[in-house]
C-alpha positions in Angstrom: -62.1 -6.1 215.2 -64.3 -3.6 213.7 -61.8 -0.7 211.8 -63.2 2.3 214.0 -62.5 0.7 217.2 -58.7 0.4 215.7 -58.9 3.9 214.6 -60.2 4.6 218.5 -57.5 2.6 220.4 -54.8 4.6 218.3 -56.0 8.0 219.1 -56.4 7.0 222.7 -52.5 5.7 222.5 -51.6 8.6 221.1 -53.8 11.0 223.4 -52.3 8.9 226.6 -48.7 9.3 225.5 -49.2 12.8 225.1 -50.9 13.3 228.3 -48.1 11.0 230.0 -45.4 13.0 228.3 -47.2 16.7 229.3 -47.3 15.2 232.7 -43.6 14.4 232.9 -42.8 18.0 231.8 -44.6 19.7 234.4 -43.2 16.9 237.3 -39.7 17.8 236.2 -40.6 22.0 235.5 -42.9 22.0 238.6 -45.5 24.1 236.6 -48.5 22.8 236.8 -50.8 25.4 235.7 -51.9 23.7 232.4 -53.5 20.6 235.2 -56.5 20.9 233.5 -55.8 20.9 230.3 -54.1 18.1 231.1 -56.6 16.4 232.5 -58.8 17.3 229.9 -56.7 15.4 227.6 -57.0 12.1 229.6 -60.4 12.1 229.7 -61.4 13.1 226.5 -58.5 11.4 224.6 -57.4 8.5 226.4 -59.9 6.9 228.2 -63.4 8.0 226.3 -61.9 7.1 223.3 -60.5 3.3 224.8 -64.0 3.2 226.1 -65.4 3.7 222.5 -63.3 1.8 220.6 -63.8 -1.5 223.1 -67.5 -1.0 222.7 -67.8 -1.0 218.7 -65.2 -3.9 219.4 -68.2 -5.9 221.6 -70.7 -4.5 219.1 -69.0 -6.0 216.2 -72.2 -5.9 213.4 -74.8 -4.7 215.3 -73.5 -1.0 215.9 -74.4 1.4 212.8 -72.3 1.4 209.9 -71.9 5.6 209.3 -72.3 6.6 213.3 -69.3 4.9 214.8 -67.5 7.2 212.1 -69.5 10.0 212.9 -68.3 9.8 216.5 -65.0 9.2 216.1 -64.2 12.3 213.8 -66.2 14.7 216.3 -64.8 13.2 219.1 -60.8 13.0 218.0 -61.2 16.4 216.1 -63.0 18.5 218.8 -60.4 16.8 221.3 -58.0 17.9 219.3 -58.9 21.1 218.7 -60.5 22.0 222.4 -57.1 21.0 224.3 -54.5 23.3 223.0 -57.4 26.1 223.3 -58.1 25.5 226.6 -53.9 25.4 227.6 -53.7 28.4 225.7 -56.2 30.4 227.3 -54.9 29.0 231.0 -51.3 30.4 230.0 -53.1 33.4 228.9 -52.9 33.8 224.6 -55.3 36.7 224.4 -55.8 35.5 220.4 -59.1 35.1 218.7 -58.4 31.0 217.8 -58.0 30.3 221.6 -62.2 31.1 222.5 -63.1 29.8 219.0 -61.1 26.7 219.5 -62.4 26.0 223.3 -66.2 26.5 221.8 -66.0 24.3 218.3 -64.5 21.9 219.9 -66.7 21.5 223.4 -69.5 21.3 221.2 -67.9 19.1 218.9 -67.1 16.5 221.8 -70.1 16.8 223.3 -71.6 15.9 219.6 -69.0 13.0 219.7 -70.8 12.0 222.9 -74.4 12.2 222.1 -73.8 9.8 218.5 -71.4 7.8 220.9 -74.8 7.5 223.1 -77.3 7.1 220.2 -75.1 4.2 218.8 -75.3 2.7 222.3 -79.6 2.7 222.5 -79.3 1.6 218.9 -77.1 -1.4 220.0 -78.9 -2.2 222.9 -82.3 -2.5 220.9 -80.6 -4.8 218.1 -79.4 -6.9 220.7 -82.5 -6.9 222.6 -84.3 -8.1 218.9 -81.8 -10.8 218.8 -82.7 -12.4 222.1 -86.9 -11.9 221.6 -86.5 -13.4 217.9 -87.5 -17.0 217.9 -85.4 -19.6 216.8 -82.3 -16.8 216.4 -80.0 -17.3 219.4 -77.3 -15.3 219.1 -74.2 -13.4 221.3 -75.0 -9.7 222.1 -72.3 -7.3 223.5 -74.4 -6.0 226.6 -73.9 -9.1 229.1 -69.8 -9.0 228.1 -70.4 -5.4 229.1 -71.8 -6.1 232.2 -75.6 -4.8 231.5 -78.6 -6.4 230.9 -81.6 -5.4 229.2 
């Protein structure tokens, strides 16, 4: 297994035992007012970065070498940095770090996204090479992924 989709799986771990822990606290303190912070968290964290890290698992080779990288620091760092700016500004931290966090690291995630997306077309055309290249039979990722192109 490719090291970045290792380095994905544990942030996502970590991102889903935090969420499942933040979501024990508010069932037992029945404040709930962080929800979508919360939920945020899940998203972003736990299942975005499991879905990452299982594709550059199925890409193996064929994804970039530098953009899987890429992705991952934007993607765990704004994550990291958006969801304690976005609880703070739902509990109401009238600080300067709170917008400044929320911005840098939305635009960080959705940069996480678009070299997440990039890799993906870059991928799929590698893999579509593969098949058209005579005499070169070889396993691509998409059809394990469900897609076809």
């Amino acid at each position: 297994m490719p090291r970045v989709s290792l380095a994905f799986f544990i942030f996502a771990a970590l991102c889903g035992l935090t969420g499942m822990g933040w979501g024990i606290y508010m069932g037992i303190s029945q404040d709930h007012s962080t929800f979508s912070a919360h939920a945020h968290l899940n998203l972003l964290g736990w299942v975005s970065g499991a879905i990452m890290g299982a594709f550059y698992a199925l890409a193996k080779d064929r994804a970039p070498q530098r953009l899987p990288w890429i992705n991952f620091g934007l993607s765990s760092v704004g994550t990291v940095v958006m969801i304690p700016s976005v609880a703070g500004k739902i509990m109401g931290v009238e600080v300067a770090w709170v917008g400044i966090g929320i911005t840098i690291g939305s635009l960080a995630v959705f940069c996480g996204m678009v070299s997440f997306l990039v890799s993906v077309v870059l991928v799929a055309r590698r893999s579509r090479a593969d098949v058209i290249t005579p005499g070169k039979l070889q396993e691509h990722p998409l059809p394990q992924l469900g897609l076809s192109w």
